[in-house]
N, C-alpha and C positions, 0 to 999 in steps of 0.2 A: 595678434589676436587669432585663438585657433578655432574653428570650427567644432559644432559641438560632435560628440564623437557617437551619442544618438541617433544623430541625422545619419550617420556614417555607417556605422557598425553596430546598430542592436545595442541589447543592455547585456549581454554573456561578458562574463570577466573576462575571459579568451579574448573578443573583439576588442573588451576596451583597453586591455593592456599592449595591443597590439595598436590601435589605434594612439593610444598614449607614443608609444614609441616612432611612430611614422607622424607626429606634428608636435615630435621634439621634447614630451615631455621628460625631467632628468630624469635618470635611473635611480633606485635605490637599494641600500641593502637590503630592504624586506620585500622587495619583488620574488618573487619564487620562477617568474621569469624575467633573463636579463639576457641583454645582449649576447650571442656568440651565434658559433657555427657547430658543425658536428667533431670540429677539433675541441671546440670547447668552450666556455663561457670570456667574454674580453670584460675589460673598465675601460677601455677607450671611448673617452666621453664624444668624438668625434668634430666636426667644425659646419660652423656654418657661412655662408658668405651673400654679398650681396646678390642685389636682385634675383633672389631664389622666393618664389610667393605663394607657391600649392599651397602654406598652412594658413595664408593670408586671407580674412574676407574683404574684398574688394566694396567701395562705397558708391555708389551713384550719385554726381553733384547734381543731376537731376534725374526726374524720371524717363526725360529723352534722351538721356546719356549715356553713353559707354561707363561705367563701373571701375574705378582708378583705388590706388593702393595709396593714401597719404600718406604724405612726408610733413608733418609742421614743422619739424626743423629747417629742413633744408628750404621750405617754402620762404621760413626770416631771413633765414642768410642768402637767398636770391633775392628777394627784398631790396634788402641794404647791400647790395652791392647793383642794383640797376638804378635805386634811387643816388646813389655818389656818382653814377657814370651819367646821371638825366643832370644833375647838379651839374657836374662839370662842362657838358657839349652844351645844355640849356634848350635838348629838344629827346624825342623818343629815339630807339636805334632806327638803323637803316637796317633793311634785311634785302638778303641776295638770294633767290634759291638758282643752284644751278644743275640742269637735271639733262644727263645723257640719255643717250638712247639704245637700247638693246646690248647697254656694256655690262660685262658680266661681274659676279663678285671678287672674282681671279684675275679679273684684266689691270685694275693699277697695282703697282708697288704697296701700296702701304698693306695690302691683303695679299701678298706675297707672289704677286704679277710683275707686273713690271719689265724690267729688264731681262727676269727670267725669261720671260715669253714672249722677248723680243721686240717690247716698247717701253722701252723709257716713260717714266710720269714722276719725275722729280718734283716738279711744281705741287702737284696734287700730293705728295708723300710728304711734301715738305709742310703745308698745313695741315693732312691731317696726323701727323707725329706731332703737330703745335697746339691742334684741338682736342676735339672728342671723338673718336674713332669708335664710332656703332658698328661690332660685329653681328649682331641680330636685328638687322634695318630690313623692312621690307615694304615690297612694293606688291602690285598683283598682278597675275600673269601677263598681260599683255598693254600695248602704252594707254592709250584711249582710257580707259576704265581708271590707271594709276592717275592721270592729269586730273580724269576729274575729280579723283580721291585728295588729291593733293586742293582742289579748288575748292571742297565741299564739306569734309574733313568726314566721310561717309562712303563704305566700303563699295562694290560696286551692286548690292543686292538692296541698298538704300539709294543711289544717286542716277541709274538704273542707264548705267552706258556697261554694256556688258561685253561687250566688243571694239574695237577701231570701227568706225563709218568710215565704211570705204568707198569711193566712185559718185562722190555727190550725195550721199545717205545724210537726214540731219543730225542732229547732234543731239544733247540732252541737257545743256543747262538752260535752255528758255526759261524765264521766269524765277530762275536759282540764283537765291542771295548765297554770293563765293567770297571766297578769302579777300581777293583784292575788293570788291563792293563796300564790304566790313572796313578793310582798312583806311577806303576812302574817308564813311562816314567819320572816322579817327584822326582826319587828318590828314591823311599820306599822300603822296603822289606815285601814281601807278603807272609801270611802263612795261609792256611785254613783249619778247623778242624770240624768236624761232620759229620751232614747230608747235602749233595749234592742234588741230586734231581732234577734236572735241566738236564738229561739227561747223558745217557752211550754215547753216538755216538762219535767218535774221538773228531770231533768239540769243543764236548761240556765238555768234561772233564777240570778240574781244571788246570792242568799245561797250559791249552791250550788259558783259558779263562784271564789270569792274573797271575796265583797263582804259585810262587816260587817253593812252596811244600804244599802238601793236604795229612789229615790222617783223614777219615773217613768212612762212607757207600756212596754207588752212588745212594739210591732208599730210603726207606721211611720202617720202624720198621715192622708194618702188614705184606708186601711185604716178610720177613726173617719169619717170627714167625706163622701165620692163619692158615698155612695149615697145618704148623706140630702139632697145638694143639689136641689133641682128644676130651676137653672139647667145643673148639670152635667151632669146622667144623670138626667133627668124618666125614660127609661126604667124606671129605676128606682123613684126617687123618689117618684113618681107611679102606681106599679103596686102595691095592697097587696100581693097574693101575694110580690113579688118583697122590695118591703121587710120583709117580717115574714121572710123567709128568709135576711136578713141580719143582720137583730135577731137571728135563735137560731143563728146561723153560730158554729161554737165556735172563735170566737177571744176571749180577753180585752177586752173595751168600756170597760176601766176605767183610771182613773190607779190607778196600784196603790205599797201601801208593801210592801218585801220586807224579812227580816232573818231572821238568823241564827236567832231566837229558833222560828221556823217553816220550817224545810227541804222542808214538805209543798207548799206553795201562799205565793200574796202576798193579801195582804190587798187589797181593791178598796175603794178612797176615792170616788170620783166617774165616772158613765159620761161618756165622753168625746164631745161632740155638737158641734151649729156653733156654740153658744154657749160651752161650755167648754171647747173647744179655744183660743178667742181668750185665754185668761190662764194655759196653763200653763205656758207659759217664766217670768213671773213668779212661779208658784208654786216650781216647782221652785230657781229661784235662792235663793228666802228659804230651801230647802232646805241649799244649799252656802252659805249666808251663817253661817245656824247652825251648819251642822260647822264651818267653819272659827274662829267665834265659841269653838264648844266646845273646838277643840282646841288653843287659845292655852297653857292653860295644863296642857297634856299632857305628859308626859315623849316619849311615842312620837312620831315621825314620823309624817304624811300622806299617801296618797292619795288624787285626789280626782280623778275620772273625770264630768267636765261636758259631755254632749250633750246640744246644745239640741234644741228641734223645729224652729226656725226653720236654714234658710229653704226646709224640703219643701213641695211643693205637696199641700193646700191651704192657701195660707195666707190668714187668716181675722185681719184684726189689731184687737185690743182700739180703744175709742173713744180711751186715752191715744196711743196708734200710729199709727194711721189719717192717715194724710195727713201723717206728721213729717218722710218724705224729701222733696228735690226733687221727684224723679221723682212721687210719690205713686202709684206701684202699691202695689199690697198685697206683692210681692215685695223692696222698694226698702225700702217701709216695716220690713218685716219685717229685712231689714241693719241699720239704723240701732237696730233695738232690740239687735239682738244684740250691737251696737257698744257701748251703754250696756250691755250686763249683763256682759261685761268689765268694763267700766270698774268696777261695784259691787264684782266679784270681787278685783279688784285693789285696789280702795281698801281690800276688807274687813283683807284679808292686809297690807298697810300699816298700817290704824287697829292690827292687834293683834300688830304686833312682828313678824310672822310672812314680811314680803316677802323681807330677805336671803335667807333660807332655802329659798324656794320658787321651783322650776324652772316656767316656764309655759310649754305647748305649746299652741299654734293652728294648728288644720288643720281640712280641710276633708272627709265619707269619701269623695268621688269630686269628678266636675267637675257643671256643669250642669245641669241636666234641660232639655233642649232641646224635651221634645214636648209639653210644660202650659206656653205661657204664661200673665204673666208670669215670664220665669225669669233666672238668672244668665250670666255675660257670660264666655266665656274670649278670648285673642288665637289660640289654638291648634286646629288642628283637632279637629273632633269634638266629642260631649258626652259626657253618662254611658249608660251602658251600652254604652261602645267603648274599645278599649285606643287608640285616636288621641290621642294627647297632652294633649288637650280634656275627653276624658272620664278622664284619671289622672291629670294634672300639677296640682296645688291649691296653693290658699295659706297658707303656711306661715310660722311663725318660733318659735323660742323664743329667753324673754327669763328672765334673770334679773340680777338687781339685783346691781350692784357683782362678779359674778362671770362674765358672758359680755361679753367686748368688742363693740361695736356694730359691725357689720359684714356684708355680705352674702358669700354665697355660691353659687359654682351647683356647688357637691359633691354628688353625689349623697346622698340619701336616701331610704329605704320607710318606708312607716307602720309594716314591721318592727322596723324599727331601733330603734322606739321601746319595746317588749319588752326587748331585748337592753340599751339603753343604760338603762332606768330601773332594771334590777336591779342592772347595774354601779353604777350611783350610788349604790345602797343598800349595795353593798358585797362583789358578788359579778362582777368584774368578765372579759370574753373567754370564755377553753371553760372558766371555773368552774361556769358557768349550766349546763353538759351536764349538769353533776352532779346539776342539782335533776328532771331530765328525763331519761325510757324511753332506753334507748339506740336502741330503732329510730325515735324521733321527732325529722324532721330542723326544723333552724331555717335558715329564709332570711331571719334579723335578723343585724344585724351591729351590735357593740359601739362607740356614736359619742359614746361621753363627750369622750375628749379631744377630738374633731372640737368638739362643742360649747364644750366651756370652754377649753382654750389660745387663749390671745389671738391666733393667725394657724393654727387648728387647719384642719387639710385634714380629707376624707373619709376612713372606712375602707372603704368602696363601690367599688368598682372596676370595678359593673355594676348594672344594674338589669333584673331578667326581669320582662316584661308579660304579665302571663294575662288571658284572655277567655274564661268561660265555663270548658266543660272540657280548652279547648288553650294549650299556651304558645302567646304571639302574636309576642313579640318579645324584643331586648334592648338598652340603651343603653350603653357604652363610650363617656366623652369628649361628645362633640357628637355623637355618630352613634350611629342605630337603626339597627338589621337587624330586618326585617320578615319574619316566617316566614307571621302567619296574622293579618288585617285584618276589617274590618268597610267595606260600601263604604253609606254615609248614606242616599243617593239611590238603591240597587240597585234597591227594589219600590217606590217612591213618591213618585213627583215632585213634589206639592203638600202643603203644611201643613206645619206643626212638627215636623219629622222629624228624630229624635235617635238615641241609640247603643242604644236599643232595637228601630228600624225597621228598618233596614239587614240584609244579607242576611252571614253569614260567607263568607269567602273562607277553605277550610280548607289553601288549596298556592299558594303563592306561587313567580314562575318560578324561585327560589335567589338571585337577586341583588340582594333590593331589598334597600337604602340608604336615607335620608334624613340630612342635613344640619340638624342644631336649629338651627342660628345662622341659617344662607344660608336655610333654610326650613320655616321654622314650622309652615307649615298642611301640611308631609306629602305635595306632589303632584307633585315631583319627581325621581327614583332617580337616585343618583347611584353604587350600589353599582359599576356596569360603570368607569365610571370612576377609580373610589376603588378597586380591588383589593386595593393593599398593605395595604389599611385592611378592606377588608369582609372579606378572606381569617381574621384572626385575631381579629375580632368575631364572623364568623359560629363559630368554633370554639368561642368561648364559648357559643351558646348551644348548639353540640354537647355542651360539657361539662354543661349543665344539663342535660341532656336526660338522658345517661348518671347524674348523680345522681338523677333520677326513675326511675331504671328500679333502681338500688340500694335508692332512698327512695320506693316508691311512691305514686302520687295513692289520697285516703283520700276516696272524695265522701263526703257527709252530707248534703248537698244539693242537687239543682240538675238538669240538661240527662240525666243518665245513670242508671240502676236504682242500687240502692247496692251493687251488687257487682259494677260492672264487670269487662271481662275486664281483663288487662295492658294498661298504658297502651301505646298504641301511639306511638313517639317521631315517627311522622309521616314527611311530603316529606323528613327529613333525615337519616333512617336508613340510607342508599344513600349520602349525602354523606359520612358520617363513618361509616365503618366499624371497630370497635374502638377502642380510648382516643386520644383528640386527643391530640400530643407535646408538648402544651403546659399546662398549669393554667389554665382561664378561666375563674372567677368573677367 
């Protein structure tokens, strides 16, 4: 369905045959104008392929909803293929998400890392060559914000963690019905393992947010390890005044076990130091080896929420690790472990019956950390702590057995999406999910079951909005970004490891940037002036975003702003699009 070419282009014949032509209308003999160039007129009727959506108007399954591209076909035949596999096992799937940390889009094999760059990830190449390998997956700049994107199915300018809480800061899901809460009420049994990071405050602890039971850290590997280095911060290190201030710094020190059974506090197992930091990815895996042991023989379904530690800087790797990559950094090292404990997770769900059934997500919460070597590898500009492609675009796929066809795709995805499509799979599928949710709390997740399981399923994504901090920055339609508000790398600092923390914000961009993802990856050539027909109704999407912020306001909880900002201000673009775009651009 194409957009009217009214809204678009005026009524002058000029526009509308122009516009005919850029939302694919066929050509004809009696055009007086036809396709070519200044060599000369062509009949090359041209091709079109999946998930390409500019001419697409997107639908809202409701009015607190992200705006999604239907599929009814592929929606049947996801249908009747989860309804044969609930037939068969005689309960809902099991879902796994398993989500690293600050690994970059270039660091496994299957996105053409790997061994090239000096770690091995067989394990992880070998599911996602078996699954669905999302080339356009993304997370947002930094971890904190992406967890809770993933817990709420709500970017970070609705869900209002805008930053990592760092040093005892609280967190922001207080009060927030999340993914696991949902899945409880559905039945499931919730188990979460790793890194937390979403906040110490009552609120925001695991047992309180969803989760049955939780065995990990509440903060982020640096936070346990910088200060004690003497190699890193002797400043520190080396100063007692300064280290005993960090000793009584009220943030949690400990690996901690959380559970329902205690809603007050988590119980503190071990202080986390540069010695016992090197084994807790192993502790905690024997943690999810056991639930999944335990829940073989469960009537309910699973979720199971696996963040490792590896691969944030510090890493510090056990004497088993040390030196197992090529490369033999402690960064490289730390891949190849993370590559075996996949591998454990997945054999475990194998040995006990449990693989058909169970959905496996691998991602990553942002890209890089570009400013602590050694660190992780992207092809794309930027790192983490920048909305440049580098610091959002990760690696992704999920696989499941016998029910996702092997296949890649570059459909778009958000770490949203993965909210929206796991409740669907439980059984609560598109704007049924409003129902379980406030009506003023909006979701920019969108429902990617059938994307995932029909055997040639497209996206429901028909755009993706980039936040940075507490400004939208951008949005992607197709192969093309519109660029509202950037981060420039090298702005304050010319020399050393300078990443998407350094750089300076650029808050007003001149209205026209473009970029090209195919023709150019690393982001440093505008091609908006050129591309008109194209920037014209991209850039209206992110007008339209803009106007659902101003309906659905930003809610901070954490980060750059007081927590009661005035009214979000929609920015350089509020003079551009003056009252409602004539068009639907999600």
């Amino acid at each position: 369905m194409a957009w009217s070419k009214r809204s678009l282009w005026g009524t002058t014949a000029g526009m509308g045959v122009l516009a005919a032509l850029v939302f694919g209308a066929a050509p004809s003999v009696a055009q007086t104008t036809t396709r070519g160039a200044s060599t000369g007129q062509t009949n090359a009727p041209g091709f079109s392929h999946p998930d390409q959506f500019v001419t697409v108007a997107p639908v809202k399954p409701a009015d607190n909803m992200f705006a999604v591209v239907p599929h009814p076909d592929q929606d049947k035949e996801a249908v009747a293929k989860l309804a044969a596999l609930q037939a068969k096992t005689g309960k809902k799937p099991n879902f796994v998400v398993f989500l690293m940390d600050d690994v970059g889009w270039s660091d496994p094999g299957f996105n053409g890392g790997g061994i090239a760059v000096g770690n091995d990830t067989p394990n992880m190449d070998a599911l996602a060559n078996e699954g669905l390998l999302l080339t356009s997956a993304y997370s947002t700049p930094s971890c904190s914000p992406s967890r809770a994107t993933i817990h709420t199915g709500q970017n970070p300018l609705h869900h209002g963690v805008l930053r990592p809480p760092m040093y005892g800061e609280p967190g922001g899901l207080s009060g927030v019905i999340t993914l696991p809460a949902i899945l409880k009420t559905l039945g499931y049994v919730t188990q979460g393992v790793g890194k937390w990071h979403m906040g110490e405050n009552r609120g925001s602890l695991p047992q309180n947010v969803g989760y049955d039971d939780f065995r990990g850290f509440l903060s982020v590997s640096d936070m346990y390890t910088e200060w004690r280095d003497v190699y890193f911060n002797p400043e520190v290190a080396l100063s007692p005044e300064r280290f005993k201030m960090l000793e009584q710094d009220p943030f949690n020190h400990h690996d901690v076990h959380c559970s329902t059974a205690d809603t007050e506090k988590c119980e503190n197992l071990k202080e986390i130091d540069l010695t016992t930091i090197k084994t807790l990815d192993e502790e905690w895996l024997k943690t999810s080896l056991n639930f999944i042991d335990k829940m073989k023989t469960k009537p309910e379904p699973f979720y199971l929420y696996h963040a490792t530690r590896g691969c944030h800087f510090d890493n510090y790797p056990s004497d088993e690790w040390a030196g197992r990559s090529r490369a033999r950094t402690s960064y490289s090292d730390c891949m190849v472990q993370m590559d075996d404990i996949l591998r454990r997770i997945t054999a475990k769900l194998a040995e006990t019956g449990q693989l058909e059934n169970t959905m496996i997500i691998l991602s990553s919460d942002n890209g890089p950390e570009c400013e602590i070597p050694p660190h992780g590898r992207t092809m794309f500009r930027g790192c983490k702590g920048s909305s440049w492609e580098g610091g959002v675009r990760v690696p992704t796929f999920v696989y499941w057995k016998n029910m996702i066809k092997p296949r890649k795709s570059e459909g778009l995805f958000d770490q949203a999406d993965i909210f929206n499509t796991l409740i669907s799979l439980a059984g609560v599928p598109g704007a049924k999910v409003a129902e379980y949710l406030p009506k003023d709390r909006y979701v920019d997740g969108v429902d990617q079951a059938s994307f995932l399981v029909a055997d040639h399923g497209q996206s429901a994504r028909r755009s993706r909005i980039y936040t940075m901090n507490q400004y939208v920055s951008a949005t992607r339609v197709d192969e093309f970004k519109y660029i509202m508000t950037a981060e420039i790398e090298d702005g304050l600092f010319k020399r050393g490891n300078t990443g998407g923390f350094s750089g300076p914000i650029v808050t007003e961009t001149g209205g026209g940037i473009m970029v090209n993802l195919y023709t150019n990856p690393q982001e440093d050539v505008s091609v908006g002036i050129r591309h008109l027909p194209l920037a014209v109704p991209i850039g209206n999407t992110l007008g339209t975003y803009l106007l659902e912020l101003a309906k659905y306001p930003p809610n901070f909880q954490i980060g750059f702003l007081s927590n009661n900002p005035p009214l979000y201000d929609i920015g350089p673009l509020q003079n551009l699009y003056k009252g409602t775009p004539t068009m639907p651009a999600n």
